[in-house]
PAKE-707625 format. One record per atom (N, C-alpha, C): x, y, z; atom name; residue in three letters; residue number from 1. Coordinates in Angstrom, 2 decimals. Each point is the difference from the previous one (the first is absolute). Last residue first. Layout:
! residues N
- u, v, w, atom, type, seq
- X, Y, Z, CA, ALA, NUM
...
END
This chain:
! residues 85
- u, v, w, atom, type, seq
- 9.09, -8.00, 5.46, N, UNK, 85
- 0.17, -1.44, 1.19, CA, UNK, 85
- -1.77, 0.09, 0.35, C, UNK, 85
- 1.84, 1.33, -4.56, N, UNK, 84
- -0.15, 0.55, 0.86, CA, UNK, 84
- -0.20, -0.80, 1.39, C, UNK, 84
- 3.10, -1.30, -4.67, N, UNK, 83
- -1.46, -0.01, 0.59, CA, UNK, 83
- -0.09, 0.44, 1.53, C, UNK, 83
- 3.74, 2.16, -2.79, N, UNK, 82
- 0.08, -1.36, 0.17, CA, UNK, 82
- -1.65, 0.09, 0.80, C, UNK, 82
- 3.70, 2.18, -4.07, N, UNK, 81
- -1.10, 0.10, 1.31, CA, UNK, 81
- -0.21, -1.23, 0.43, C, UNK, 81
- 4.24, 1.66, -3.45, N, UNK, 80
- -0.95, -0.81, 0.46, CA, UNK, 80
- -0.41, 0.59, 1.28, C, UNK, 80
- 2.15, 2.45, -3.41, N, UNK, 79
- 0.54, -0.04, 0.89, CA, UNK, 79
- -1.27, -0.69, 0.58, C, UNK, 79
- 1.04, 2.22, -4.47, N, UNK, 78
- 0.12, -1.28, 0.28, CA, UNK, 78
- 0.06, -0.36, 1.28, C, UNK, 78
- -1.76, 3.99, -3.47, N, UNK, 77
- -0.63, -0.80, 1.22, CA, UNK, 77
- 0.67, -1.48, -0.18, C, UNK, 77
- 0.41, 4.84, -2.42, N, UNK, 76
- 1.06, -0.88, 0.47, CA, UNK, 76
- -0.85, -0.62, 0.93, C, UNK, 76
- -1.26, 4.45, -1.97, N, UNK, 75
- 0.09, -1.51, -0.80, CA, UNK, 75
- 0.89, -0.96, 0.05, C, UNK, 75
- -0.35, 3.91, 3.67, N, UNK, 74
- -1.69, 0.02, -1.40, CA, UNK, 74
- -0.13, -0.97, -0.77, C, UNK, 74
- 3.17, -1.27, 3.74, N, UNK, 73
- -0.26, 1.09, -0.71, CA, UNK, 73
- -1.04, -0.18, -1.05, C, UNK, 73
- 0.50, -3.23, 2.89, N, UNK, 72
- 1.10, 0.75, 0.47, CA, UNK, 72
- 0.21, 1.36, -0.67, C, UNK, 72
- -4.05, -3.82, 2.08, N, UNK, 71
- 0.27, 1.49, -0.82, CA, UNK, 71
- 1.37, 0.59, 0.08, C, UNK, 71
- -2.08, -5.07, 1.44, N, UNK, 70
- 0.34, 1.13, 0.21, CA, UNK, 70
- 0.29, 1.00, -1.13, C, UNK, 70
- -2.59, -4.47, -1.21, N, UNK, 69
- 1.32, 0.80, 0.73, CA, UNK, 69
- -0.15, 1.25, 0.49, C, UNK, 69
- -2.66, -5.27, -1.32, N, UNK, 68
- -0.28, 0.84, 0.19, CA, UNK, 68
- 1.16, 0.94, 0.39, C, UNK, 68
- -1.50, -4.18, -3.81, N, UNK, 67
- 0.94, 0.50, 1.58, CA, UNK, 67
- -0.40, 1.32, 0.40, C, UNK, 67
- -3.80, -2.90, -2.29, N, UNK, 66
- 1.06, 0.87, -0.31, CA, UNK, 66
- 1.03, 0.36, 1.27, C, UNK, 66
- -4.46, -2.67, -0.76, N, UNK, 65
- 1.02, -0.44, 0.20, CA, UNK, 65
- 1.02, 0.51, 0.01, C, UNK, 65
- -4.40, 1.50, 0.00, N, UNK, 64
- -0.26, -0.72, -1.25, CA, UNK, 64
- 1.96, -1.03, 0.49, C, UNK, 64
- -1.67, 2.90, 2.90, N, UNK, 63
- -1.38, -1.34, 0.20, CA, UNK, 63
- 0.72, -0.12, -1.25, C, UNK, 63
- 3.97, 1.76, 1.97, N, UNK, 62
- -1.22, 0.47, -0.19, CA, UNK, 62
- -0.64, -1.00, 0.09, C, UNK, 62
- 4.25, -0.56, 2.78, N, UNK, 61
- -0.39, 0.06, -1.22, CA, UNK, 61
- -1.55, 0.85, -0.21, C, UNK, 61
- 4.93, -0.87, 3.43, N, UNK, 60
- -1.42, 0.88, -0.14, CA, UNK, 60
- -0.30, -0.14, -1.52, C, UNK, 60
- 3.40, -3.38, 3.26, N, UNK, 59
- -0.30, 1.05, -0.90, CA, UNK, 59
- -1.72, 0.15, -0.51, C, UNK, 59
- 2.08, -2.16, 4.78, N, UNK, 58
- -0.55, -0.15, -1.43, CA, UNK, 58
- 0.05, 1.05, -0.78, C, UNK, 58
- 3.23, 1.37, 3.56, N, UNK, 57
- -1.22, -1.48, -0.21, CA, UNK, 57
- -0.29, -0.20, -1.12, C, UNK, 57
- 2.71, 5.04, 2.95, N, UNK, 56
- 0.33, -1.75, -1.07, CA, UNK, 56
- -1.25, -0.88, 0.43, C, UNK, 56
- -1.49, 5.22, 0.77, N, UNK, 55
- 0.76, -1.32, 0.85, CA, UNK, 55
- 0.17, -0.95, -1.12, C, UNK, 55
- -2.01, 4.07, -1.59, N, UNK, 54
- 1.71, 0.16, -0.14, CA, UNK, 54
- 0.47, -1.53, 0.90, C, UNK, 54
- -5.16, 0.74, -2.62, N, UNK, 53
- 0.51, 0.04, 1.49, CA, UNK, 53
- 1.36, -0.13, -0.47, C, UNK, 53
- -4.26, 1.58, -2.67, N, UNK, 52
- 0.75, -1.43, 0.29, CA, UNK, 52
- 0.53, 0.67, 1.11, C, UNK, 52
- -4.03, 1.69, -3.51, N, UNK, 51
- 0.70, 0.60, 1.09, CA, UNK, 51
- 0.69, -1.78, 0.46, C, UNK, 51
- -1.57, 1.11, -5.17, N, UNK, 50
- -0.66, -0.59, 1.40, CA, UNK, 50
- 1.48, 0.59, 1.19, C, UNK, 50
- -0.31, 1.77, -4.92, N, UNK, 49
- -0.07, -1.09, 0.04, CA, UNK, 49
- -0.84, 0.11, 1.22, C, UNK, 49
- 1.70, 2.67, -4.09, N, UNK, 48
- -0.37, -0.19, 1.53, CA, UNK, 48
- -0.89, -0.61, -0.35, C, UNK, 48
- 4.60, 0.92, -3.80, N, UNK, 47
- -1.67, -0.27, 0.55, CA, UNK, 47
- -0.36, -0.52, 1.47, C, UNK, 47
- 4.90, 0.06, -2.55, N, UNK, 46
- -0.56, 0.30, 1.76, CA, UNK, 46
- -1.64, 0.43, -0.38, C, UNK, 46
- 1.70, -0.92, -4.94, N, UNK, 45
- 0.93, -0.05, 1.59, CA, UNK, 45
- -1.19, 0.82, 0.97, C, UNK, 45
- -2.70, -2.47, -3.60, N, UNK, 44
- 1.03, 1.07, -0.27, CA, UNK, 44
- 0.72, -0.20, 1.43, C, UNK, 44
- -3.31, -3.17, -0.09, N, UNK, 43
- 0.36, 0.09, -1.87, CA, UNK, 43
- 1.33, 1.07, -0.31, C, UNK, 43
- 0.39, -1.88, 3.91, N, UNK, 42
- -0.42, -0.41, -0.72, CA, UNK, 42
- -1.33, 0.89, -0.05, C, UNK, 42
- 3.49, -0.36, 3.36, N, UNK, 41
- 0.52, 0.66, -1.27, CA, UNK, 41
- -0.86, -0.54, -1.24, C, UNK, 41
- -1.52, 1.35, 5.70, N, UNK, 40
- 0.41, -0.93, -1.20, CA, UNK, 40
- 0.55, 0.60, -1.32, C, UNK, 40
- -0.35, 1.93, 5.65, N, UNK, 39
- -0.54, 0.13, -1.53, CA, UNK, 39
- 0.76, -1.28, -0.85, C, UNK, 39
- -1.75, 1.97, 5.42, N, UNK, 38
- 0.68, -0.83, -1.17, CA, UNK, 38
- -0.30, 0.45, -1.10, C, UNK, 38
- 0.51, 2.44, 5.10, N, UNK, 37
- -0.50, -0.41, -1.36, CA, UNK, 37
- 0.42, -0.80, -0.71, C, UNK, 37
- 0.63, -0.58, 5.04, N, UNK, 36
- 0.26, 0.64, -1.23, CA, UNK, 36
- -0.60, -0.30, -1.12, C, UNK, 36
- 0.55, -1.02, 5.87, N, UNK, 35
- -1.06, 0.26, -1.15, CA, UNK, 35
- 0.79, 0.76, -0.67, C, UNK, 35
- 1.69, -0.08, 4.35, N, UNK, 34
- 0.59, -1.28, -1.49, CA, UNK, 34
- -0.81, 0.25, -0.89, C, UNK, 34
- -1.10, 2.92, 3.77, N, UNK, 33
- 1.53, 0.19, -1.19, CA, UNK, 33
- 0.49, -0.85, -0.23, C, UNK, 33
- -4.72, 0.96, 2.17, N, UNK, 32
- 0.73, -0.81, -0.22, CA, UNK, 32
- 1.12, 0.19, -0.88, C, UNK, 32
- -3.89, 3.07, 1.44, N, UNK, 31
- 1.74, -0.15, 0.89, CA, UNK, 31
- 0.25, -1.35, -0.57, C, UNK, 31
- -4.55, 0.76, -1.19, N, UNK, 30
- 1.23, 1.19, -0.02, CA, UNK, 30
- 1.70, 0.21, 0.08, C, UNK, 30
- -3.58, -3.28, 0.55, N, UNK, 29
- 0.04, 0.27, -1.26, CA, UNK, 29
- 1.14, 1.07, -0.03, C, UNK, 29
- -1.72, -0.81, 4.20, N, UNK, 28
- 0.84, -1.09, -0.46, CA, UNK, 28
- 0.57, -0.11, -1.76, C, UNK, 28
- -3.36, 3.64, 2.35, N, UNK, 27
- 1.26, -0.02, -0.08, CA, UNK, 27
- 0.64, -1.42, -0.73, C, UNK, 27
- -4.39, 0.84, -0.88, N, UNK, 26
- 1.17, 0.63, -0.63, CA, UNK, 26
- 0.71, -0.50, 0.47, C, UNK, 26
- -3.06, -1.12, 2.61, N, UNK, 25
- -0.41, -1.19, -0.80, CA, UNK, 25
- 1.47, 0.79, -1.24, C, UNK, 25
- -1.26, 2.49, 3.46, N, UNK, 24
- 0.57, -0.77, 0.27, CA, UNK, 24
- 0.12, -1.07, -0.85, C, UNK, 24
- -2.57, 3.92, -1.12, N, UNK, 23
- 1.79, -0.10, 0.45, CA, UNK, 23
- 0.33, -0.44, 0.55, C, UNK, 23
- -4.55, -0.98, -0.38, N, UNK, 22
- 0.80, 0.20, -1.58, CA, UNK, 22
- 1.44, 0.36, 0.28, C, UNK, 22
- -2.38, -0.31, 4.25, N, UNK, 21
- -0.29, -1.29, -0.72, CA, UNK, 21
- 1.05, 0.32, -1.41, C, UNK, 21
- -1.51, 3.71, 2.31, N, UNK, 20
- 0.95, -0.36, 0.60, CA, UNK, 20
- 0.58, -1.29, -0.73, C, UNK, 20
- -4.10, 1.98, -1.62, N, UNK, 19
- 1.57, 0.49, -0.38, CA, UNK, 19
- 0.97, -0.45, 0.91, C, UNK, 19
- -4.34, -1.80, 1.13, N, UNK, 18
- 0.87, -0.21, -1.37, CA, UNK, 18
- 1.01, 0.47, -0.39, C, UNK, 18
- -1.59, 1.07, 4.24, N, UNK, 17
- 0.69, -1.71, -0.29, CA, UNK, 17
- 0.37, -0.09, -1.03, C, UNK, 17
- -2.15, 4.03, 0.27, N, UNK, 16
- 1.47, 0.10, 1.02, CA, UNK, 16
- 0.02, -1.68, -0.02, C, UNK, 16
- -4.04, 0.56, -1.35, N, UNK, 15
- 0.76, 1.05, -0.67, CA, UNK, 15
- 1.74, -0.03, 0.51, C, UNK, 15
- -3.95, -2.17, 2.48, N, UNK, 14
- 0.56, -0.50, -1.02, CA, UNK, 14
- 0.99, 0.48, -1.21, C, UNK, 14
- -1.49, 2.50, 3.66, N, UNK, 13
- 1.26, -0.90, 0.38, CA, UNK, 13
- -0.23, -0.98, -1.33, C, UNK, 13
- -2.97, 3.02, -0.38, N, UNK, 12
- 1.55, 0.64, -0.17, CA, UNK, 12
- 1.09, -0.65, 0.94, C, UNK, 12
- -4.73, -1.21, -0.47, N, UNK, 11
- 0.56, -0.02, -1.59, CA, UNK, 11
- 1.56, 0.66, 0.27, C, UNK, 11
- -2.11, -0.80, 4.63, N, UNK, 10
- -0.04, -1.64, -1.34, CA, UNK, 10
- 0.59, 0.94, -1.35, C, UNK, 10
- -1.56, 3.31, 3.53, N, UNK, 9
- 1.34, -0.27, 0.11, CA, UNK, 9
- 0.15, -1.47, -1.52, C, UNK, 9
- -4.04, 2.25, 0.16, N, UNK, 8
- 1.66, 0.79, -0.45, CA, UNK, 8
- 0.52, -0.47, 0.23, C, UNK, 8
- -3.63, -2.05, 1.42, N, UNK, 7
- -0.32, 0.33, -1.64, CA, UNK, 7
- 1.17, 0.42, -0.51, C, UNK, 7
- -0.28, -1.02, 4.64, N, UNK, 6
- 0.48, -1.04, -1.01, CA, UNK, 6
- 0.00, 0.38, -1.02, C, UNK, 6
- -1.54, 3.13, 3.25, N, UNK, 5
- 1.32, 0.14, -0.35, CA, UNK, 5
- 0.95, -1.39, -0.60, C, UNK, 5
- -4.98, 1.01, 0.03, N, UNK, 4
- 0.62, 1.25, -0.29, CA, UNK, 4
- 1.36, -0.07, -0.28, C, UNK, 4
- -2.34, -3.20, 2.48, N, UNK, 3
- -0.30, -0.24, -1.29, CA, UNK, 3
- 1.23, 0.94, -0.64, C, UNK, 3
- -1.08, 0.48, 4.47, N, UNK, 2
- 1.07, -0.83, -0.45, CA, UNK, 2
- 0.01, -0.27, -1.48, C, UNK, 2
- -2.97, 3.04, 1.60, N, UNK, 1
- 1.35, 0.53, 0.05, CA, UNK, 1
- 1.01, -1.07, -0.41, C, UNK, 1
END
């Protein structure tokens, strides 16, 4: 009997950790409202880029070196990001 009721219970509490586990590991992703898209003006305007941060600091570059901006309209990206904390 005891057997019986490890066999079931173990896979479906492991079941219920993981999903519990994956939306928690989301939220923080979620809710952060400094995170913003970036986009660079290189080769063409506002191309995407890497996600930056609105807090003042270091400015947000790509791996190849490029400034990284905010989106002010479809083709207007001047509004500096800044590296994600």
């Amino acid at each position: 009997m005891k057997k019986i009721v490890l066999k079931t219970a173990l896979p479906a509490l492991a079941l219920m950790m993981a999903v519990g586990l994956s939306f928690a590991t989301n939220v923080e992703q979620a809710h952060n409202p400094n995170a913003k898209q970036g986009y660079i003006n290189t080769p063409q305007p506002c191309t995407l880029s890497r996600t930056c941060s609105t807090i003042p600091g270091q400015l947000c570059t790509d791996n190849n070196g490029n400034q990284v901006f905010d989106k002010i309209s479809p083709t207007v990206c001047t509004q500096p990001l800044y590296m994600p904390q």
